[in-house]
C-alpha positions in Angstrom: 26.3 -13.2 -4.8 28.0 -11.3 -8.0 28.3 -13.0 -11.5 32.0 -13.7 -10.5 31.3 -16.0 -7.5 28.4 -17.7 -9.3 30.9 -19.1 -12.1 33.6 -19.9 -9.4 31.0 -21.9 -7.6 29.3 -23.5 -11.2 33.2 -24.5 -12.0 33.7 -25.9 -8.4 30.9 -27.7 -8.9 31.6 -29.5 -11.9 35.0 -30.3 -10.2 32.8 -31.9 -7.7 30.5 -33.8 -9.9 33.4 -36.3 -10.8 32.3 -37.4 -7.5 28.8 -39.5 -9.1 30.8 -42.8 -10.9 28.6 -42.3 -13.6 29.6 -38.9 -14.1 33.5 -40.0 -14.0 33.0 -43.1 -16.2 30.8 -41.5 -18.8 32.8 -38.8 -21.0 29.5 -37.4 -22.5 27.8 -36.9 -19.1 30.8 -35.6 -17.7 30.5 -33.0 -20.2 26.9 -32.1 -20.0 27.4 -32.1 -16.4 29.9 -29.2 -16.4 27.8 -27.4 -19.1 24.6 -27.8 -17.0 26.2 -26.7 -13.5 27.9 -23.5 -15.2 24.6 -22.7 -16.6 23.2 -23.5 -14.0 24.8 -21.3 -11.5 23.9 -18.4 -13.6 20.6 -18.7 -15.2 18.6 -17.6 -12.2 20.6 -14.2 -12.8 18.5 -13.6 -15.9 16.4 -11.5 -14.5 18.9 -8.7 -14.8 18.2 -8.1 -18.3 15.3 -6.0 -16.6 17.5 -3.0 -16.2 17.1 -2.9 -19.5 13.5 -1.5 -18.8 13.7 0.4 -16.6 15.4 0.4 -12.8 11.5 0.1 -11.1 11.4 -2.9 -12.7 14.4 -4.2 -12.1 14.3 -3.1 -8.2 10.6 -4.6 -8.1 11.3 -8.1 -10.0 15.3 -8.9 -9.4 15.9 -12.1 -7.2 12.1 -12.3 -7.4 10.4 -14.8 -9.4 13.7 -16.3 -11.0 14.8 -17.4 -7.6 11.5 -18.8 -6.7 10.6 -22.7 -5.4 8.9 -23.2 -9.0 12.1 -21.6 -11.0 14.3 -24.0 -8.5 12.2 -26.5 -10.0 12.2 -25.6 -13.7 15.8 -24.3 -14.3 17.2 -27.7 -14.2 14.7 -29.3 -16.0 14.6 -26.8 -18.5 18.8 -27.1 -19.2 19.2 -30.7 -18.8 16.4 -31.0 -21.4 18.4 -28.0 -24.0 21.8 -30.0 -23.1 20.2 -34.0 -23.8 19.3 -31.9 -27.4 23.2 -31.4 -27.6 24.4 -34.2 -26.0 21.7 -36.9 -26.6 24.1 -39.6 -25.1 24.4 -38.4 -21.8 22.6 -39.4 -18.6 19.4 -37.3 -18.2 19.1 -37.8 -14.4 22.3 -37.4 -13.4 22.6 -34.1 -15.4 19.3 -33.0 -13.9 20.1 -33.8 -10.1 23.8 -31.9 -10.9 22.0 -29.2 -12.1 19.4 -29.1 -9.7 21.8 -28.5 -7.0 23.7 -25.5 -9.0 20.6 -23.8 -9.7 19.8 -24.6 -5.7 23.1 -23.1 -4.2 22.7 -19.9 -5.9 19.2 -19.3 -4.9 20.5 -20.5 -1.1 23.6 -18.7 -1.0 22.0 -15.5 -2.5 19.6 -15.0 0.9 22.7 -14.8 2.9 23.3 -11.3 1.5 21.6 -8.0 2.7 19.5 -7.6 -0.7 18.1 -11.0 -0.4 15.7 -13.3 -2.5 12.1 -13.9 -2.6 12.9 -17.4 -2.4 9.5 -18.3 -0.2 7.5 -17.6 -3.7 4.9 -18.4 -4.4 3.7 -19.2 -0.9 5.0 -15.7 0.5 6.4 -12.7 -1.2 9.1 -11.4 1.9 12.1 -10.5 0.8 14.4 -13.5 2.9 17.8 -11.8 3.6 19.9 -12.9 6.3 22.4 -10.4 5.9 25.5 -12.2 6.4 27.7 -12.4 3.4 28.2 -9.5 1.5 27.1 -9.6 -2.4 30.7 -9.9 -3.2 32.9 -12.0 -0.6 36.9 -11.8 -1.4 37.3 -14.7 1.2 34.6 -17.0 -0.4 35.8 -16.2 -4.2 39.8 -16.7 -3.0 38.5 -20.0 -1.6 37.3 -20.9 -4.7 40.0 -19.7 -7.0 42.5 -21.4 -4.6 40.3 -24.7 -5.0 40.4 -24.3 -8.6 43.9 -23.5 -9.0 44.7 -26.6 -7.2 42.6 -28.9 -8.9 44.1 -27.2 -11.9 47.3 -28.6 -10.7 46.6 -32.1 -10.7 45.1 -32.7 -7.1 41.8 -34.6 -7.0 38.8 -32.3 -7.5 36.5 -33.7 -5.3 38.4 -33.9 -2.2 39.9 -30.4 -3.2 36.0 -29.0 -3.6 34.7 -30.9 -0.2 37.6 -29.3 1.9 37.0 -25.9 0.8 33.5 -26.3 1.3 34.1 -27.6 4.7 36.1 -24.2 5.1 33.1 -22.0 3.8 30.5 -23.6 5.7 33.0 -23.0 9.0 33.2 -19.0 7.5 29.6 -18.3 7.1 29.4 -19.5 11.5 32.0 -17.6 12.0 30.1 -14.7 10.1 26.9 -15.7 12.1 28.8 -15.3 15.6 30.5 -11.6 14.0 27.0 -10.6 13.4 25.4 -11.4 17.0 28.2 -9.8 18.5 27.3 -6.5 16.1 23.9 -6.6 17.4 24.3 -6.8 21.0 26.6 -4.0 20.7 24.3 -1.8 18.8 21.6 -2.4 21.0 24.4 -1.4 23.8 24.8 2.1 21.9 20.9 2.1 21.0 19.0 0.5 23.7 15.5 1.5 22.9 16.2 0.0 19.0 12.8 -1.5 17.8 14.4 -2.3 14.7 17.7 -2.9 13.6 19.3 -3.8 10.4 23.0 -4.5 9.7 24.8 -5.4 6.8 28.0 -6.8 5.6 30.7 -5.2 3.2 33.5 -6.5 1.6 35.9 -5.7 5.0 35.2 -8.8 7.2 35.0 -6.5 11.1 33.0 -3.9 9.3 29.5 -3.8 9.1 26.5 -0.9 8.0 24.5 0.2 10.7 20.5 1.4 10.4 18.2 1.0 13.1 15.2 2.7 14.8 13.1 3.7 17.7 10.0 5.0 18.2 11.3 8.4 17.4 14.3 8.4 15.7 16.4 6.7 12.7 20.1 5.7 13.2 22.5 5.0 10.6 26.4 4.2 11.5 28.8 1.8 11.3 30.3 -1.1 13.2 34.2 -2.0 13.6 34.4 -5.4 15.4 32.0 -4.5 18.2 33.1 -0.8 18.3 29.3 1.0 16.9 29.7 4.5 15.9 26.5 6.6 14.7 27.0 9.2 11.8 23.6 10.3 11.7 19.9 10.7 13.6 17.3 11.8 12.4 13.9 12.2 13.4 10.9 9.9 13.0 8.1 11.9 11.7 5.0 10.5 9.9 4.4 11.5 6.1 1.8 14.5 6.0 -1.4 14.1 4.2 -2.0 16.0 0.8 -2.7 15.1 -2.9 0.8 15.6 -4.7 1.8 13.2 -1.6 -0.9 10.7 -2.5 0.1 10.7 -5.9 3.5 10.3 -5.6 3.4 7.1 -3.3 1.1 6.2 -6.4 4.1 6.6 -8.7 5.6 3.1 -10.2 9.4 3.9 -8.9 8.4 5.0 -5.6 6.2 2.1 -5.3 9.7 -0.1 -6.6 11.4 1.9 -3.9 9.1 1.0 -0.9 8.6 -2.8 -1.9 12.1 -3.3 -1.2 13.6 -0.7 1.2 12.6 -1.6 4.9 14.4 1.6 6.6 14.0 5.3 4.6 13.2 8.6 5.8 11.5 11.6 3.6 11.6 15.0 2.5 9.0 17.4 0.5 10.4 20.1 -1.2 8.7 22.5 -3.2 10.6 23.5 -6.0 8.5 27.0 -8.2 5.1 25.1 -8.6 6.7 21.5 -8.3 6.4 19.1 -5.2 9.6 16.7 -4.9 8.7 13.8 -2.8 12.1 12.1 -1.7 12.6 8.6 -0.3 16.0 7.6 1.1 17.0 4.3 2.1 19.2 4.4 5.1 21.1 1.3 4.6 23.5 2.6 2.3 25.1 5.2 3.7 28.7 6.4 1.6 30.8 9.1 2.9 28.0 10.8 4.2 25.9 9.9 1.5 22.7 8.3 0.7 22.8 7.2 -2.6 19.7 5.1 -3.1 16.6 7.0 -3.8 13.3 7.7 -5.0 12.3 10.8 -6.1 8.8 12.2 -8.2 8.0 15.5 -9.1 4.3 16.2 -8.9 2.5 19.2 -10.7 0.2 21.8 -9.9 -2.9 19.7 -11.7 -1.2 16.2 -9.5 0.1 14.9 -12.8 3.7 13.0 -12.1 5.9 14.7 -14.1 9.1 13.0 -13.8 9.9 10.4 -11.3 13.2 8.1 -10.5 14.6 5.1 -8.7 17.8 3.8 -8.1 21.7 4.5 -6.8 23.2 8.4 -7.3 26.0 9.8 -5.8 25.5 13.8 -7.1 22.5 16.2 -7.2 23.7 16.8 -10.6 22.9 13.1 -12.0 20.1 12.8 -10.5 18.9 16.4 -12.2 20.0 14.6 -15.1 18.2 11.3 -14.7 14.9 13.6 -13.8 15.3 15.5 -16.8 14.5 18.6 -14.6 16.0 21.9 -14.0 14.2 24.4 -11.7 13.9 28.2 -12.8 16.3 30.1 -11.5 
């Protein structure tokens, strides 16, 4: 989910804290409860300092390791241990199970999106992704600033919290049951699918489309179960040469390929350079494909410029290759 939901949900949370009777008779764990369940809803976010590198890292490592069973495990131990520095008075274990169960419900509610979370780490590395909820929900955060507002207001927290998590938990069935119905139509429009993935935006009867057969790649969209397909294009394998070899050596297109499931090619040769091109087919805007890989590869098969992530012009991404063909 986005940063914005995560603090919604670490704020709910505390509201439902007040729930433990030591947490509601103790002003100092009350407190360190809040504290740790805001923190705690965000810290397995800190991974996205990474862009700061570069975006192959980022692509490669965010939701990764942070998310894992062992950082499940460690978050709240390592904040309720920080926080008893700060607030030495306050109940250890009660602040640790609290926090335990923020730092949980990101990592769980985070696999319901389309990008996913390694969560399965360290005894598997597949990206878990039920594709459900989009990364940003407007029903799920309105739920939540509704609950807070109210609680705001003077209404018991903890009832206020439980019924609107009742009312999420009904939304993400109901999501489930739009979903199934999306699927059985695309495989109505695309009966010999052998893959299909579909996605959730931020319009509850829309979906993204991208599936394949054995010879071809479909992208489209879904309204309610109404499937229309923008574009098809053919399944080819990748030929066999060097610059090919080195480019599918590169670090970004490596990034690219460790996390997109669905993406079609193109080689270009541009004067003496050879542009490899990945495109991931999920993300298709106004008939664009804005998530890419791209390396250049020399005459002597040195890489001499190579890039990763979301563009929306062939200008930027000139830019972001530092490359300008001869005219």
């Amino acid at each position: 989910m986005d940063t914005g939901t995560h603090i919604v949900m670490g704020v709910a949370l505390g509201g439902l804290a007040l729930a433990d009777p030591v947490v509601l008779t103790d002003s100092a764990t009350m407190g360190a409860v809040v504290a740790s369940v805001i923190v705690g809803s965000l810290i397995p976010d800190i991974d996205t300092v990474l862009k700061l590198r570069n975006n192959a890292v980022y692509i490669r490592h965010h939701r990764g390791i942070t998310h894992s069973i062992p950082a499940v495990l460690l978050w709240p131990l390592l904040i309720t241990i920080l926080m008893s520095l700060f607030v030495p008075e306050a109940n250890f274990l009660h602040v640790w199970a609290w926090t335990f169960l923020a730092v949980f419900l990101h990592v769980f509610v985070d696999i319901f999106n389309s990008y996913g979370t390694q969560a399965l780490r360290p005894f598997s590395n597949k990206w878990v992704a039920i594709g459900v909820i989009n990364t940003f929900d407007p029903i799920i955060f309105i739920l939540h600033a509704i609950a807070l507002i109210i609680w705001a207001m003077g209404v018991n927290p903890v009832y206020t919290i439980l019924t609107t998590y009742v009312i999420i938990f009904f939304y993400y069935l109901l999501r489930f049951a739009v979903k199934s119905a999306v699927k059985k139509a695309v495989f109505y429009t695309v009966p010999d699918a052998t893959e299909i993935i579909i996605a959730p935006t931020m319009r509850f009867f829309q979906w993204r489309i991208a599936a394949s057969s054995k010879e071809c790649h479909y992208v489209g969209r879904a309204y309610g179960r109404s499937v229309n397909i923008y574009d098809r294009f053919k399944r080819e394998p990748m030929p066999k040469s060097p610059e090919i070899d080195v480019a599918m050596g590169d670090k970004n297109i490596k990034a690219f390929t460790s996390f997109s499931p669905i993406y079609r090619w193109s080689i270009t040769y541009i004067d003496d350079i050879c542009e490899v091109r990945l495109i991931d087919l999920r993300y298709r805007s106004k008939g664009y494909y804005p998530f890419v890989a791209v390396a250049h590869i020399d005459k002597e098969l040195n890489v001499i410029n190579s890039y990763t992530g979301w563009i929306f012009s062939e200008d930027k991404l000139r830019k972001k290759l530092n490359f300008a063909p001869n005219s």
